[in-house]
N, C-alpha and C positions, 0 to 999 in steps of 0.2 A: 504494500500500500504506500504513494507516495504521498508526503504533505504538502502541497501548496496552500497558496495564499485564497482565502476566498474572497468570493468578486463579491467589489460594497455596489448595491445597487440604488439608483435614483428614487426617489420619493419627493410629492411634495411636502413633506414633512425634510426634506433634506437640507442640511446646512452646507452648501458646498463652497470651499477656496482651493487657492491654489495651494500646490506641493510648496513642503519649502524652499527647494532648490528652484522652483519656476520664476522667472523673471521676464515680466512683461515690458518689453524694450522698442522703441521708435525707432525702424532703419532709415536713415536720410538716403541715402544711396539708394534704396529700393523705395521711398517715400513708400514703406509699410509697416504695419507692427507686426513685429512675432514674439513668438511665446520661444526663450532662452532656458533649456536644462541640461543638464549633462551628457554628452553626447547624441544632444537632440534638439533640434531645428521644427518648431513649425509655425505655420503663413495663416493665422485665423482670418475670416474674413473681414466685413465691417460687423455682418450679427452677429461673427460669433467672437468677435470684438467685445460686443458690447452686452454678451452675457456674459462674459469672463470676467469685465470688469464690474460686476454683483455681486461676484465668488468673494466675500471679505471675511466669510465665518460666521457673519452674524444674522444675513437674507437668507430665509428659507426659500427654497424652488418656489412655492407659493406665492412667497412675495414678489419674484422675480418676474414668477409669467405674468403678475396683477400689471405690475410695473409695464413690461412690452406690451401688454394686451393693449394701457392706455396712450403707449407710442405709435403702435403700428395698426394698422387695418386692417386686421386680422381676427378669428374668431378663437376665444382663447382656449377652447379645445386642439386648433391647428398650434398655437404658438404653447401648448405646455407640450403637447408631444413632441414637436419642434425642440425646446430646450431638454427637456429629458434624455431623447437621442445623443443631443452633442454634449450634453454632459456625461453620460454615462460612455463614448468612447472617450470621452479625455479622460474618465476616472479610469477605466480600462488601460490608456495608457500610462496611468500613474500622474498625471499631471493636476488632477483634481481631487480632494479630497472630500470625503462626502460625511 
């Protein structure tokens, strides 16, 4: 039997930020943001920009989708499965903690 880690799953009861080691940095060169870890590079979008920067440890997923549902024109059924998704592959990649 092997032991691995088990997968934290999204909820909106979830408090999610980022890893310690993730640092959310401005490239002027690429005029883009990325998300900075240890031997790893990635290019968030603008949305997924701008749910990462909710991730503070103290917004539940809850409050999160409240929040976009009253930014964007969207039905907040589409925009909480929308953040669930791309939080739970960041958590998957270790980049968000939940």
């Amino acid at each position: 039997m092997s032991v691995g880690r088990r997968r934290s799953m999204v909820s909106p009861d979830s408090v999610p930020r980022l890893a310690p080691y993730v640092r959310l940095r401005f490239d002027p060169v690429r005029d883009a943001w990325v998300a900075l870890a240890p031997e790893r590079v990635l290019w968030p979008d603008a949305v997924g920009l701008h749910i990462l920067r909710h991730c503070d440890g103290k917004t539940p997923v809850s409050t999160i989708v409240a929040r976009l549902t009253a930014e964007y024109d969207a039905e907040a059924q589409e925009i909480a499965a929308d953040v669930g998704a791309f939080l739970q592959q960041w958590a998957d990649r270790l980049m968000v903690r939940l």
